[in-house]
C-alpha positions as CSV (number, residue, x, y, z in Angstrom):
1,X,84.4,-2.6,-42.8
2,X,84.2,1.0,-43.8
3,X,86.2,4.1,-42.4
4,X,83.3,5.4,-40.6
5,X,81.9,1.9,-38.7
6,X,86.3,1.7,-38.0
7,X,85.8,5.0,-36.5
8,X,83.7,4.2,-34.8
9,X,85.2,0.9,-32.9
10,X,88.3,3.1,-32.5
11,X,87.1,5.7,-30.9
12,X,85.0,3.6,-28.1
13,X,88.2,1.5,-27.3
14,X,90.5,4.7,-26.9
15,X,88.1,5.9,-24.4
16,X,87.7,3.1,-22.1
17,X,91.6,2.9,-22.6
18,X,91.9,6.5,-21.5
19,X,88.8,6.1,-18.4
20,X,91.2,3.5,-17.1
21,X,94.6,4.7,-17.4
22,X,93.5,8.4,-17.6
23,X,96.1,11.4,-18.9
24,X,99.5,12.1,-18.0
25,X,101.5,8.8,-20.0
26,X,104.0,8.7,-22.7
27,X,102.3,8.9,-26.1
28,X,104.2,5.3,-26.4
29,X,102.2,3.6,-23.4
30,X,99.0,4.7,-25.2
31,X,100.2,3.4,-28.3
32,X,101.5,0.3,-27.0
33,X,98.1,-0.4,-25.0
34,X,95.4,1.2,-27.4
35,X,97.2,-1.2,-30.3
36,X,96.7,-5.0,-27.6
37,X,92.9,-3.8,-27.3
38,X,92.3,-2.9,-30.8
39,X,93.9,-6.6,-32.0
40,X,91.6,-8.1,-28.8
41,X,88.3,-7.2,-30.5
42,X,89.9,-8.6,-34.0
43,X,91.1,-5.6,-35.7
44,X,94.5,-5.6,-37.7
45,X,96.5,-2.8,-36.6
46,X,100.1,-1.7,-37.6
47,X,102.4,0.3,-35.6
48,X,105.1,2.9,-36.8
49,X,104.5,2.1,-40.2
50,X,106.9,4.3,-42.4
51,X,106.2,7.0,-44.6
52,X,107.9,7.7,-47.6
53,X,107.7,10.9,-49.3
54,X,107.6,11.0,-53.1
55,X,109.1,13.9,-54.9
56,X,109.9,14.3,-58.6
57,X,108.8,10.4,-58.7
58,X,111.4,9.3,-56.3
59,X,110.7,7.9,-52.7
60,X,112.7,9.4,-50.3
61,X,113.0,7.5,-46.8
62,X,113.0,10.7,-44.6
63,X,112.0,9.1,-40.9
64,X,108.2,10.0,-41.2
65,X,106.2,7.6,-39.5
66,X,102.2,6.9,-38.7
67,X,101.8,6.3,-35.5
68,X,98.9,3.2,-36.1
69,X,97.1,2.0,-39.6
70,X,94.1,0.2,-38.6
71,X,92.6,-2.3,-41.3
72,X,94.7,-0.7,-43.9
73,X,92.3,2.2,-43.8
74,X,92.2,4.3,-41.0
75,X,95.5,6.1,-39.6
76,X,95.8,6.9,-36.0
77,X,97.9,10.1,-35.2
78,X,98.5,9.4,-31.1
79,X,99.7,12.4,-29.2
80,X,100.0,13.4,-25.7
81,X,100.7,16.8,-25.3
82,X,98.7,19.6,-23.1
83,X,97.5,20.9,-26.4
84,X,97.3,20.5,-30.1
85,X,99.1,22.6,-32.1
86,X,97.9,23.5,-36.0
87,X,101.3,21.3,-36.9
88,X,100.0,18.4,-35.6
89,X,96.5,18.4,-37.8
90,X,98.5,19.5,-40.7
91,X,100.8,16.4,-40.3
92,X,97.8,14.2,-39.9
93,X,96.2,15.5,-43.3
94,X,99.9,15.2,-45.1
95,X,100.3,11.1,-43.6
96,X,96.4,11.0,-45.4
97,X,97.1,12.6,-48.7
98,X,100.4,10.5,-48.6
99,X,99.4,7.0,-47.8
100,X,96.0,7.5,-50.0
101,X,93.5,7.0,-47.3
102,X,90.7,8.9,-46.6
103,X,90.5,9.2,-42.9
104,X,92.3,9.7,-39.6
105,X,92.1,10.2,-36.1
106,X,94.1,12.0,-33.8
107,X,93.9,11.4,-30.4
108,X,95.4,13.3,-27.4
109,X,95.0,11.3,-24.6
110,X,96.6,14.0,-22.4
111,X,92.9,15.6,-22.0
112,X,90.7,15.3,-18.9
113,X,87.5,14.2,-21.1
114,X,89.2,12.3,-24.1
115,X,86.3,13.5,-26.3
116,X,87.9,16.5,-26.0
117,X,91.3,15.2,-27.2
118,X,89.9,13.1,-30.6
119,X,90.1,14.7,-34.0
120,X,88.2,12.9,-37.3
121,X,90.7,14.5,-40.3
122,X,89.4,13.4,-43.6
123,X,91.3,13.9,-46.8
124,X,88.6,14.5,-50.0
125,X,90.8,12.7,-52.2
């Protein structure tokens, strides 16, 4: 399945995830119940999958984590904040240009529309 038809999928389950639980959870409830529904319509989805950062042609374990990899192609950045800061796009292109992939979504579910709150970041590889 391509990025785009993943997109797609993702974005239609986070919003009848957000119509029913609406804003105002922890960015870990969203995770934890966005994640069950993606799996229930058959999609693979990892959670906090680490990060490393290569420097100088070492990997250096430095905590950084994506939020959810759908498919192996599609990272999920999950936030819940009253509003997204430059840092958190910026972070969402680095995980990209890190892990090789060539797009992401980040989501803040802490919006009163949630098309408000989603985000397509694409890295031009």
């Amino acid at each position: 399945m391509h990025e785009d038809e993943l997109s797609h999928k993702i974005i239609g389950v986070a919003m009848e995830l957000h119509k029913a639980l609406g804003p105002g959870l922890l960015e870990s409830a969203y995770e934890a119940t966005l994640s069950h529904d993606l799996r229930e319509i058959g999609l693979e989805v990892k959670c906090q999958v680490p990060m490393p950062l290569v420097y100088k042609n070492v990997e250096l374990d430095v905590g950084y984590r994506i939020d959810m990899l759908v498919e192996d192609k599609v990272i999920i950045e999950l936030k819940s904040v009253e509003h997204l800061a430059p840092v958190h796009f910026a972070q969402t292109l680095t995980y990209l240009k890190l892990a090789d992939k060539k797009l992401a979504l980040l989501i803040n579910f802490n919006t009163r529309l949630l098309k408000e709150g989603i985000h397509r970041i694409v890295n031009n590889l």
